[in-house]
C-alpha positions as CSV (number, residue, x, y, z in Angstrom):
1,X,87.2,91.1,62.9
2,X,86.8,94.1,65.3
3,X,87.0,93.1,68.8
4,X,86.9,95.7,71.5
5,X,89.1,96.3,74.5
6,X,91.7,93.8,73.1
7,X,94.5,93.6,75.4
8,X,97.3,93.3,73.4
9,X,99.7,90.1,73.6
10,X,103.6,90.0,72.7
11,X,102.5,86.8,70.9
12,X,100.3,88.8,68.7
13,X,103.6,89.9,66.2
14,X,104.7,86.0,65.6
15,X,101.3,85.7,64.5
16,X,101.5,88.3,61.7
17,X,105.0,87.3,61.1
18,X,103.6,83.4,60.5
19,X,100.7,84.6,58.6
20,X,102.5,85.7,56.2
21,X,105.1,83.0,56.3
22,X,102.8,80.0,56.3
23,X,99.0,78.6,54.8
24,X,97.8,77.9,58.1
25,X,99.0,79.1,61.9
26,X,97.9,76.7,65.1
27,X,97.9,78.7,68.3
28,X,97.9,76.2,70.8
29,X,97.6,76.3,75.0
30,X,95.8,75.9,77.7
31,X,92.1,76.6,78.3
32,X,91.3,80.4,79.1
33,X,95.0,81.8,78.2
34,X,93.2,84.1,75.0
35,X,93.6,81.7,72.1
36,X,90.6,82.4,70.7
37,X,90.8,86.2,71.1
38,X,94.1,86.6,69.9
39,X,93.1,84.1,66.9
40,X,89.9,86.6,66.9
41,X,92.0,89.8,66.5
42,X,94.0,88.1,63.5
43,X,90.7,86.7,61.5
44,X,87.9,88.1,59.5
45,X,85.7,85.2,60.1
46,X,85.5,82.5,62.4
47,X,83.8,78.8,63.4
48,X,83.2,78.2,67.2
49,X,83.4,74.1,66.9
50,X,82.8,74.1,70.8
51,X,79.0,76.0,70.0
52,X,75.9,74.4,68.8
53,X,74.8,75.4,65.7
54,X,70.8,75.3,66.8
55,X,70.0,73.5,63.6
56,X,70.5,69.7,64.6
57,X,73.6,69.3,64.0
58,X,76.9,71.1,65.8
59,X,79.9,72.7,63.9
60,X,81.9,69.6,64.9
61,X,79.4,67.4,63.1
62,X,79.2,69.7,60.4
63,X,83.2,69.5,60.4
64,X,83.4,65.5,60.2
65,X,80.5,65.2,57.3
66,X,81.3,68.6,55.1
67,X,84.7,70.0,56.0
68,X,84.7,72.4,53.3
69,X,81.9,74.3,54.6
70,X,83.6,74.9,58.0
71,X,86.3,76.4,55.2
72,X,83.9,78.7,53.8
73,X,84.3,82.3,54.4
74,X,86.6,85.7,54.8
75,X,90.1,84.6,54.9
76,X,91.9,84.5,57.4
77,X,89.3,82.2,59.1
78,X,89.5,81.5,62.8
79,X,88.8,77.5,63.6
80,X,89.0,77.7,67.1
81,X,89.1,73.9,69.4
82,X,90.4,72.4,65.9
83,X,91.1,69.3,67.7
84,X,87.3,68.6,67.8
85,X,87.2,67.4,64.5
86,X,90.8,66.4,63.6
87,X,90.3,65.4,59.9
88,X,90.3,69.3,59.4
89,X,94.3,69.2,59.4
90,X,94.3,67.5,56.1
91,X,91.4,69.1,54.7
92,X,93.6,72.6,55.3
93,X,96.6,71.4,54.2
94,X,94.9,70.4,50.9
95,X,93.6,74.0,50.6
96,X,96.5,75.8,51.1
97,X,99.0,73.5,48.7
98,X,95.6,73.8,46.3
99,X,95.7,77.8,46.4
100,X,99.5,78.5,47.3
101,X,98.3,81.3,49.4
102,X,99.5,82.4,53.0
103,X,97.3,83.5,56.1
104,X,94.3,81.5,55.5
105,X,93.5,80.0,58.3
106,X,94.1,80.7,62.3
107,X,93.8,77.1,64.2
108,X,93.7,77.5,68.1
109,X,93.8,74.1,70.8
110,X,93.8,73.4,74.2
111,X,94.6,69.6,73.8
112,X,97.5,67.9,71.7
113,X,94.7,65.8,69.2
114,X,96.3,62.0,68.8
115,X,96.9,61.4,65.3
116,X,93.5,59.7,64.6
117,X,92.1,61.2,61.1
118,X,95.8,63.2,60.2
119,X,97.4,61.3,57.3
120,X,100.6,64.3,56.9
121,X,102.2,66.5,59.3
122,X,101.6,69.5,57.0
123,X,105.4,70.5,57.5
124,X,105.6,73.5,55.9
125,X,102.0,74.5,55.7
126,X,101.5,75.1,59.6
127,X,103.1,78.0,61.9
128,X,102.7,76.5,65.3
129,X,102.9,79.4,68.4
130,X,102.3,78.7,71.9
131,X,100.1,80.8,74.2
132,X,100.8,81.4,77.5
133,X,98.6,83.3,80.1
134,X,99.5,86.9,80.3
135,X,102.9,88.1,81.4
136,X,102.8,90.7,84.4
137,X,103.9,93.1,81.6
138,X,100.8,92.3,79.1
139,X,98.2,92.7,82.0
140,X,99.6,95.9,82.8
141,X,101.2,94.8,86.1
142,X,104.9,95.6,84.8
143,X,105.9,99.3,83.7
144,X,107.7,97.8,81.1
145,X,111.1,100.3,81.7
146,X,113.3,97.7,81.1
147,X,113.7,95.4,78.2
148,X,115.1,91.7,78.4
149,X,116.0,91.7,75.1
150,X,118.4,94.9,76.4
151,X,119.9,92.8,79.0
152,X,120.8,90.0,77.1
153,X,122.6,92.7,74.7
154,X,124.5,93.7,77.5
155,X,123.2,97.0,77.3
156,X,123.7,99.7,80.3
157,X,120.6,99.9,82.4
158,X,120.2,102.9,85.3
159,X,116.5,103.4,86.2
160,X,114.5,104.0,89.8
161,X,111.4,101.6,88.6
162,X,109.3,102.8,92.4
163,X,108.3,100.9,95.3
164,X,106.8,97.2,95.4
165,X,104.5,96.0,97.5
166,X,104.8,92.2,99.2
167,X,101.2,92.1,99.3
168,X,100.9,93.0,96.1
169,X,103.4,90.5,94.4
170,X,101.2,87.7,96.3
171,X,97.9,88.6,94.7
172,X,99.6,88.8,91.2
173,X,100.6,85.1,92.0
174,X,97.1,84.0,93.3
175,X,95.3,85.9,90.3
176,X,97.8,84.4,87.5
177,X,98.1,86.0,84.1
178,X,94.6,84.7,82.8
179,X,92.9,87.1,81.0
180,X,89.5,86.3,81.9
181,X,90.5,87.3,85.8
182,X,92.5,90.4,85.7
183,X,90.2,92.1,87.8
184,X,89.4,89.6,90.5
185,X,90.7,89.5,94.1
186,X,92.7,86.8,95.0
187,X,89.5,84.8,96.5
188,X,87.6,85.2,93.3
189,X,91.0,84.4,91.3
190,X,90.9,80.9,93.7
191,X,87.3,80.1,93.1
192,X,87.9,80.8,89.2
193,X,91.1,78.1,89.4
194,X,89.3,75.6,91.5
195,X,86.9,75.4,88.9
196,X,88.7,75.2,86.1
197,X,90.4,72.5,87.7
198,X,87.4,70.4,88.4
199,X,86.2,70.8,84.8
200,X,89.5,69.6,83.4
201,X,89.4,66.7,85.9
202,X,85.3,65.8,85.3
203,X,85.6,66.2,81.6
204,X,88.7,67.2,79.4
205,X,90.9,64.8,80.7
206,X,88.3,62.2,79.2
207,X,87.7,64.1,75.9
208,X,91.5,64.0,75.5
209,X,91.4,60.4,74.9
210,X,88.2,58.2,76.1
211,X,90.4,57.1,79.1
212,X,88.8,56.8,82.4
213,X,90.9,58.4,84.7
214,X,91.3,58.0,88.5
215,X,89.5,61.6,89.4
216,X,90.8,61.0,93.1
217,X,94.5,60.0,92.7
218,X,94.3,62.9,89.6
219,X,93.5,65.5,92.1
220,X,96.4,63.9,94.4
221,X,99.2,64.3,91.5
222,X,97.9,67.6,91.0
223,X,98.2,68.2,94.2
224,X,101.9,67.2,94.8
225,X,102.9,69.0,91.7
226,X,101.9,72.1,93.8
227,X,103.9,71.2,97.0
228,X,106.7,70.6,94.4
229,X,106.3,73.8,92.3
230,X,109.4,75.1,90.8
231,X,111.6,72.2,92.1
232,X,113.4,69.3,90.0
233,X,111.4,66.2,91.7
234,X,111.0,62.8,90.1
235,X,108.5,61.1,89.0
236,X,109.5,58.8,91.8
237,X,109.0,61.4,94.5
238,X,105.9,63.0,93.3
239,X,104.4,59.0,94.0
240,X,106.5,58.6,97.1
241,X,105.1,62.5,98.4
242,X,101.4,61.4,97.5
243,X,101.8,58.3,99.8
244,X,103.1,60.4,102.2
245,X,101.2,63.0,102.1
246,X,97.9,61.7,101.6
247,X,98.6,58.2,102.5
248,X,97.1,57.2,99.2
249,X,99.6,55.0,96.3
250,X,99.9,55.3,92.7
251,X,101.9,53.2,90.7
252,X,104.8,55.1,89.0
253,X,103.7,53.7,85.5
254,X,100.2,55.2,86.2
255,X,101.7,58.9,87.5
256,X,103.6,58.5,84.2
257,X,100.0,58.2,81.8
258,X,98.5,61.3,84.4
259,X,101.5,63.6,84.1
260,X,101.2,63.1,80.1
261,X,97.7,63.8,80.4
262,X,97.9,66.7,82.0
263,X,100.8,67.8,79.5
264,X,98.5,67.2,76.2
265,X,96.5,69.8,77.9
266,X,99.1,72.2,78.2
267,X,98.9,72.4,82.0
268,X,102.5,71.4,83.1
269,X,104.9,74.2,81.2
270,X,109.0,72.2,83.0
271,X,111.8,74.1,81.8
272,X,114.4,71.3,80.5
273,X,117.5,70.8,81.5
274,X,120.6,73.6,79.5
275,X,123.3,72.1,78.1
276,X,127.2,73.3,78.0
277,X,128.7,72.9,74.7
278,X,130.5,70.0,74.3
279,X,134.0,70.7,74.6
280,X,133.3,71.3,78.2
281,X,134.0,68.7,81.1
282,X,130.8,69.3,83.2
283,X,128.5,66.6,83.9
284,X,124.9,68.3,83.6
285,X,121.6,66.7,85.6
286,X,119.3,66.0,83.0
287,X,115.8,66.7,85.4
288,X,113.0,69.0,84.4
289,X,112.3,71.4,86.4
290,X,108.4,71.6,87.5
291,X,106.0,74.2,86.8
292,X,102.1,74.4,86.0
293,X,101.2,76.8,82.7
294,X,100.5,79.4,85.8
295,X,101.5,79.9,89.4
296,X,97.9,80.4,90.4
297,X,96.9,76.8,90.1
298,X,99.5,75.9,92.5
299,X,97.9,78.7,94.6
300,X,94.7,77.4,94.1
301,X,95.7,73.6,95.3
302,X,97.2,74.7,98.2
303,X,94.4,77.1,99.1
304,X,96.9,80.0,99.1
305,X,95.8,83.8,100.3
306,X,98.7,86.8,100.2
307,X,98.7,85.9,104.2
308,X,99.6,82.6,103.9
309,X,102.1,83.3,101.7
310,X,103.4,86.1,103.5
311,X,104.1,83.7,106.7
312,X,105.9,80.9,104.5
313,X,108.5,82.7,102.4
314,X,109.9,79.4,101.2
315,X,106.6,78.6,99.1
316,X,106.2,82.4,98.4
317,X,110.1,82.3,97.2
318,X,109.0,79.2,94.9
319,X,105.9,80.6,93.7
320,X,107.8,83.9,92.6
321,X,110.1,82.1,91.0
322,X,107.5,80.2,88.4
323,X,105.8,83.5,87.4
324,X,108.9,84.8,87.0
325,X,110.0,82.2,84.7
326,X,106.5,82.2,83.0
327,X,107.3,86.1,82.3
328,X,110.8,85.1,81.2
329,X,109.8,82.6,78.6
330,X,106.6,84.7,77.1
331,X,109.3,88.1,76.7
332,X,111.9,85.5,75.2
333,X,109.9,83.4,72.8
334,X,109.6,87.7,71.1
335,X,113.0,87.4,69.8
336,X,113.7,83.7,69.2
337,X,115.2,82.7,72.4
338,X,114.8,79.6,74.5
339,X,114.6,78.8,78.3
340,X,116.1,76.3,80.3
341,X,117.7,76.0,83.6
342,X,121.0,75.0,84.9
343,X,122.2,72.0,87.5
344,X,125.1,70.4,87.1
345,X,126.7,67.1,89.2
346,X,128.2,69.5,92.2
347,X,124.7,70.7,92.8
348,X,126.0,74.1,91.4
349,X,122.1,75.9,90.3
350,X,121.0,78.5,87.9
351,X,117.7,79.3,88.4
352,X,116.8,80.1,84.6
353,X,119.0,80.3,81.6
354,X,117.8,82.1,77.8
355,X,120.1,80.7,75.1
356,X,120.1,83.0,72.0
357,X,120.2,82.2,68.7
358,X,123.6,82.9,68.0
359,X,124.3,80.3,70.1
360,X,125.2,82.6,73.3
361,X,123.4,82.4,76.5
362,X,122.2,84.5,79.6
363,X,122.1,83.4,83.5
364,X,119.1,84.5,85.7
365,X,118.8,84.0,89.8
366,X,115.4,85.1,90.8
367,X,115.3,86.1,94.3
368,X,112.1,87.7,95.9
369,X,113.6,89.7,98.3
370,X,116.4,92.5,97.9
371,X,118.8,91.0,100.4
372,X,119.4,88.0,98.9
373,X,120.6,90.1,95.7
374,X,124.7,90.0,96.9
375,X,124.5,86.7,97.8
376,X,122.8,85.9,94.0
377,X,125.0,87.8,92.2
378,X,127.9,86.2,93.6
379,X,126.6,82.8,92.7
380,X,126.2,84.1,89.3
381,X,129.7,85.3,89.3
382,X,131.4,81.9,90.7
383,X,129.1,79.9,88.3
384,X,130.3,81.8,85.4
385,X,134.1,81.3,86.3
386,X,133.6,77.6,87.3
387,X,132.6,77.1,83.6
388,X,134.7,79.1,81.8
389,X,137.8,77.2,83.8
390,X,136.3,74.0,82.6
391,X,136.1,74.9,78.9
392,X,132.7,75.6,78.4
393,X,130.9,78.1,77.1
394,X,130.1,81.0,80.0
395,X,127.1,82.9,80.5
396,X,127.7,86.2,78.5
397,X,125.6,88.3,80.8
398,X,124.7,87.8,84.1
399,X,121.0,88.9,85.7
400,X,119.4,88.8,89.2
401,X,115.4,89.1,88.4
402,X,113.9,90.3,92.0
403,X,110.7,91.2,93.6
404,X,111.7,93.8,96.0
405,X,113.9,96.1,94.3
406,X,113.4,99.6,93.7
407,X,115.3,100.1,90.7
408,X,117.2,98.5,88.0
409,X,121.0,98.9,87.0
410,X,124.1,96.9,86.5
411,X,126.6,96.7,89.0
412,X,130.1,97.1,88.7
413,X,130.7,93.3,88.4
414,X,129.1,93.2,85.5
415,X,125.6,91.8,87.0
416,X,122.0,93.4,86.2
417,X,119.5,93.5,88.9
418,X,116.2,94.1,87.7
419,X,112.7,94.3,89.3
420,X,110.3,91.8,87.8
421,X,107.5,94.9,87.7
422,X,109.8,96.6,85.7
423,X,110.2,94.3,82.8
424,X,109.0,93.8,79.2
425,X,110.2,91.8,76.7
């Protein structure tokens, strides 16, 4: 299908790769990342199960009663909101084992579906990706001089990248990588959030499951997720900050069911705890660390303008840090890598880590301003000794990802420092 002024996403090549690997590929993320135009650009036809037919009966109707004609047409064919009607799954994975052929069909979800109407996983018929909202470097906020994929190479890196604005960086964090807002303001980004969260709370969360969900103390969680944006808090905490905070109380069993919730709808995107190999001695905290699928809803909660952020560098420092990390996972899911972070039992921190596939992994501090570069590096460089004395596996390249910096190089220790408007995948 020919769609005009696509914006091209670094997702878009694991599509064709899986096309061609698999019967069926499932895009799945949250609401308004450009599923269903990146599904769009892949297809040559498509069924909108979210749009009304006009003819008395929608396509999700249509989809329960007489699957195979939702299957009819061009292949591949675009099912976007899948979920709608889940007995589709089977019906595809019949097709494809019937025909044997690859690239038929392009499934795209905002929700996890429960397994109501799925009798088989369809191992081996299904390519599953994960969307994301737009990287800094897909929206065309990052020049793109420097690749990630170089770094973790150890490559030699010596390029002015120009100057950054602080004012800037803050509206890039407000606006959020969503395609659909790349050119509002940061108010309009806010308004644009705020409702998008409402409609989640008034109705997705109760199409995800027929639960009635308490709207108020949903809003609350949400909330306290914000305050604790980029951090390693409990569950515990979150309901102890809610009470207080807003003087309000949720059972921790309850927060449990919400935070679930909100993860079927692939709002909450925690980087998991990194593991040293075994042989080593060090005891590693096994806590998530918190972030939202974008920085901009936790802009948006807290009713955040470049100002505010501006007078409370601690927040801003935290906010930087989760588009950072949403930047770092979308440029390393392009060559097979995988993100986590690091905190180990003498509160020694990394602030992201990108295991390779060879088994080798990378250490990132993400600092907004350039004069806590040293001081970042240096933890890098004590982190990386500490481990290799205790028989693990050390970091084989060491990388400070910062805000202010007018150029990226490698100093003679051995550690990058690269501006995050500088970077590509």
């Amino acid at each position: 299908m020919e769609i005009k002024n696509y914006r091209k996403r670094i997702a878009d090549e694991q599509i064709e790769k899986y096309l061609k690997m698999f019967g069926a590929v499932c895009i799945e993320g949250p609401k308004y990342c450009g599923k269903t135009w990146a599904g769009r650009y892949h297809a040559n036809s498509e069924v909108l199960l979210h749009i009304n037919t006009g003819e008395g009966a929608n396509n999700v109707e249509i989809a329960k009663i007489s699957p195979k004609i939702i299957l009819e047409g061009e292949k591949p064919k675009l099912i976007s909101e899948w979920q709608e009607a889940t007995n589709l799954w089977d019906e595809i994975r019949i097709d494809v084992d019937k025909t044997g052929l690859k690239g038929q069909y392009i499934l795209t979800g905002s929700s996890t579906p429960n397994r109501e109407g799925i009798s088989h996983s369809g191992a081996g018929r299904f390519g599953k990706i994960h969307l994301r909202t737009m990287s800094l470097y897909e929206s065309g906020d990052s020049s793109g001089m420097v690749s990630l994929k170089d770094i973790c190479d150890g490559k030699d890196i010596a390029k002015a990248t120009g100057e950054v604005d602080l004012k800037k960086i803050a509206s890039l964090i407000i606006r959020g990588g969503w395609p659909g807002n790349l050119d509002f303001n940061s108010n309009e980004a806010k308004q644009s959030i705020n409702e998008y969260l409402n409609l989640i709370i008034d109705d997705d969360l109760f199409r995800l499951d027929g639960v009635n969900r308490d709207k108020h103390k949903m809003r609350l969680l949400l909330k306290s997720l914000a305050r604790n944006e980029s951090t390693t808090v409990t569950n515990a905490t979150l309901k102890k900050d809610i009470n207080e905070i807003e003087s309000e109380d949720i059972d921790v069993d309850t927060l449990a069911a919400y935070l679930n919730a909100l993860d079927k709808l692939f709002l909450l995107d925690n980087d998991e705890p990194f593991s040293i190999n075994v042989r080593s001695s060090i005891r590693i905290k096994q806590a998530e660390k918190r972030h939202f699928a974008d920085p901009s809803i936790a802009c948006a909660l807290l009713n955040l303008s470049e100002e505010k952020m501006i007078g409370d560098l601690e927040t801003f420092g935290l906010l930087f840090e989760a588009m950072v990390e949403r930047d770092l996972k979308i440029y390393a899911s392009s060559f097979n890598a995988k993100n986590y972070h690091y905190q180990d039992y003498l509160n020694r921190e990394i602030d992201h880590v990108i295991e390779l596939e060879d088994g080798n992994w990378c250490a990132f501090e993400i600092k907004l301003g350039a004069n806590a570069i040293e001081e970042a590096a240096k933890n890098l460089l004590r982190i990386r000794d500490f481990i290799a004395e205790n028989g693990g596996l050390a970091p084989k390249e060491l990388c400070v990802i910062c805000g202010m910096s007018n150029s990226a190089y490698k100093r003679p220790d051995g550690v990058y420092v690269v501006p995050i408007t500088a970077l590509k995948n």
